[in-house]
N, C-alpha and C positions, 0 to 999 in steps of 0.2 A: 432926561437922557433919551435919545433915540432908541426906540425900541424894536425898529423894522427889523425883518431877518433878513439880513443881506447875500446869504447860500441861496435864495429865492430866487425864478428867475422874474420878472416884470412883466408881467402879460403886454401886447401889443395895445394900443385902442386901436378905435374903428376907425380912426382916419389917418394911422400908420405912422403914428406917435406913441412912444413907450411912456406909460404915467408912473408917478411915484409918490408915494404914499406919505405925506408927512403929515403927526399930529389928525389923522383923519381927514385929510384935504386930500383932493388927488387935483396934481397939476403937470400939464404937458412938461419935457423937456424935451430932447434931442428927436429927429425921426432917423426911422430904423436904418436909412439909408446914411445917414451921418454917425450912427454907433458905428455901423458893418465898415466904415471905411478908415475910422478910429479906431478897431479891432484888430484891421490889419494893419496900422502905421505899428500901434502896439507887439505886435505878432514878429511883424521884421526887425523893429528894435532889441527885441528881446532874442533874438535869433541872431544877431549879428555875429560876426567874429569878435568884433572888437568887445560887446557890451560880454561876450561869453568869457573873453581872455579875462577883463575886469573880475569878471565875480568867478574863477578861476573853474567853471563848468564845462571847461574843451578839451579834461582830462580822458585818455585812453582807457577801455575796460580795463576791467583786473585780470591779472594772468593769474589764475588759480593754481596752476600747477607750479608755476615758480614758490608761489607761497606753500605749496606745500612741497617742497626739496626743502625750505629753507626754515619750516619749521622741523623739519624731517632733521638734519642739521642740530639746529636747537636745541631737540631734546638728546643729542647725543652728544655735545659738549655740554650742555649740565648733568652729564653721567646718569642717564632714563637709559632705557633700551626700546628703542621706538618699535619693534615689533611687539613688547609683552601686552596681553592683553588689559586693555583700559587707554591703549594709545595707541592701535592700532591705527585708527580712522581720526585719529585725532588730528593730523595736518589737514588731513580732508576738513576735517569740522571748522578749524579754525581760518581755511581759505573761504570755507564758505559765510563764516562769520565778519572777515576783513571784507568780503565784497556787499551783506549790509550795512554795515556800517558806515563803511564809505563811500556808499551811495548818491549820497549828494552831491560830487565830483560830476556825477556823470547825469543831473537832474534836468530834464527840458524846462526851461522856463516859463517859457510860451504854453507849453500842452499844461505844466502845473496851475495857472492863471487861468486858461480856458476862458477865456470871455467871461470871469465873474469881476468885472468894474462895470457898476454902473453910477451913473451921473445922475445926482440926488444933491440938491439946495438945502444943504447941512455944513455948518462952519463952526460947530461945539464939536470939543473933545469925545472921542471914541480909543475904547480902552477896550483890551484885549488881553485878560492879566493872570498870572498862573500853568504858563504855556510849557506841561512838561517836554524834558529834553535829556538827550546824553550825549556825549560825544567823548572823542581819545585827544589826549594831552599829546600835542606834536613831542614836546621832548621827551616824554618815557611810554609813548604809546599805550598810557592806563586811563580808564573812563573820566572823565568829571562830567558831573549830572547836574540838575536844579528845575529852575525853573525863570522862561524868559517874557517880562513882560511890555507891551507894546502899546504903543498911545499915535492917533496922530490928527491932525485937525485937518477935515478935508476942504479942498477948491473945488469943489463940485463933481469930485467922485471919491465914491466908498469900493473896499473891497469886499469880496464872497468872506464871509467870517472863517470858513472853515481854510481859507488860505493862508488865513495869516501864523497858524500853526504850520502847514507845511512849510513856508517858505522859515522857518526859525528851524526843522529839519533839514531842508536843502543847505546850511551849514552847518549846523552842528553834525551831521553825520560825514563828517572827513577828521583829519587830521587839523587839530584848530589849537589855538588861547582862547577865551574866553575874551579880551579885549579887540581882537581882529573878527571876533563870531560876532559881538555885540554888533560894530561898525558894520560888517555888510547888511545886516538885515536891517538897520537904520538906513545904507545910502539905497538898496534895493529896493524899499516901500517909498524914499526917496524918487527914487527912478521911473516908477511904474507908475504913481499916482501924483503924482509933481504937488503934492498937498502943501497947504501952507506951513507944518509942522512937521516932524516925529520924532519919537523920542523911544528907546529902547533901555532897560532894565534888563541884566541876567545876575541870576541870584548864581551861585555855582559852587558846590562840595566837590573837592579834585582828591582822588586815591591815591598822587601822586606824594601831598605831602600828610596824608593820612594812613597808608601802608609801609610810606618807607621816608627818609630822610627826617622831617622834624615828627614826623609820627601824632601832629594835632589833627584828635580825632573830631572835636567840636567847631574847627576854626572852618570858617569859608567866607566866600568873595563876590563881592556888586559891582557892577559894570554898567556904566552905561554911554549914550549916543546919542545924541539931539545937535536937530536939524531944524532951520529955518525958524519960527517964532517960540518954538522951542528950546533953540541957545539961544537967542536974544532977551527974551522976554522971564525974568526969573522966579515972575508970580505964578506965571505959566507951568513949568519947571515945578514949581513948589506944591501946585494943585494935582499933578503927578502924583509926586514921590508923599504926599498923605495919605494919598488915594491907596498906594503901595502900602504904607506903613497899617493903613488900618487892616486891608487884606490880609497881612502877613500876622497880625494878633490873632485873627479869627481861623487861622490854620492850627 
């Protein structure tokens, strides 16, 4: 398996060609003047209206003070008295809890990326797996958590390792399902890396139907997303979801 650290950045050479390390070989690939102009195709794409509208990141700040009149509200129709002490500050707390949370809404895509794709002659499976997460259940606005895991086979670029956990933040922190969270972060590493693969896993415990409605404390739910040789190919697929299953014993 590839064992470059892809968070790295690639020193330039001396003839203004960025090298890349594979297996102990070091072999030219792009010059720096054809990244920097692929940086910015990527930059504007990812910047667009339209690509922001798609993965639904062109949402307005949060208005804090709304959310708290309206938890303010809340606890006085389930009979609290929001002035006693222990709920004072509590709308405060909880507006400021809604605005991390939902974070993600309001995530730049481009500055998240940052220029870590780089262009490396690798076309085996790269896994990324155990990727914790939380997010709020759109219909009763209560957490569900897990863990989401990410596969994809590159076309001659890999991503910064440390992004592929933020971008599994950049949705789960809104208002989500767990089958519409899986799908973007599958067509998003879709989008940015145009790989020949990807494939997406979210394992997920929801407090919705384990605090209240059927009250299954033990039950939870797998999701997942594949793309390109990834749905087609079902050895592919299979070499995944082993890979999944033997991780998930050793937890």
């Amino acid at each position: 398996m590839y064992q470059s650290n892809p968070t790295d950045d690639v020193p330039p050479g001396a003839n203004g060609h960025h090298y890349l390390h594979l297996n102990g070989h070091k072999k030219p690939a792009i010059t720096s003047t054809q990244e920097l102009a692929l940086q910015r195709d990527l930059d504007a794409k990812l910047r667009s209206p339209e690509f922001l509208r798609e993965f639904e990141l062109d949402l307005p700040e949060v208005d804090r003070s709304r959310i708290e009149s309206a938890v303010d509200e809340i606890l006085e129709a389930v009979g609290e008295d929001p002035a006693r002490e222990g709920l004072q500050k509590t709308p405060h707390r909880v507006a400021k809890a809604y605005d991390e949370l939902l974070s993600g809404y309001r995530t730049d895509p481009a500055a998240l990326i940052n220029g870590a794709i780089f262009h490396v002659e690798f076309d085996d499976m790269v896994i990324v797996h155990d990727i914790e997460y939380s997010s709020l259940c759109e219909h009763h606005m209560l957490p569900f958590l897990g863990h989401a895991h990410v596969a994809y086979i590159p076309n001659d670029r890999v991503i910064g390792l440390s992004k592929i956990p933020r971008i599994v933040d950049m949705f789960s922190r809104r208002l989500q399902v767990q089958e519409r969270m899986t799908r973007q972060i599958a067509h998003f590493l879709w989008e940015v890396l145009q790989p020949q693969g990807v494939i997406v896993a979210v394992d997920g415990e929801h407090m919705c139907s384990k605090m209240r409605g059927v009250e299954k404390c033990h039950s939870g739910m797998t999701t997942t997303a594949a793309l390109g040789n990834f749905k087609t190919d079902r050895e592919l697929r299979r070499e995944f979801m082993d890979h999944l299953t033997r991780e998930r014993k050793q937890r």
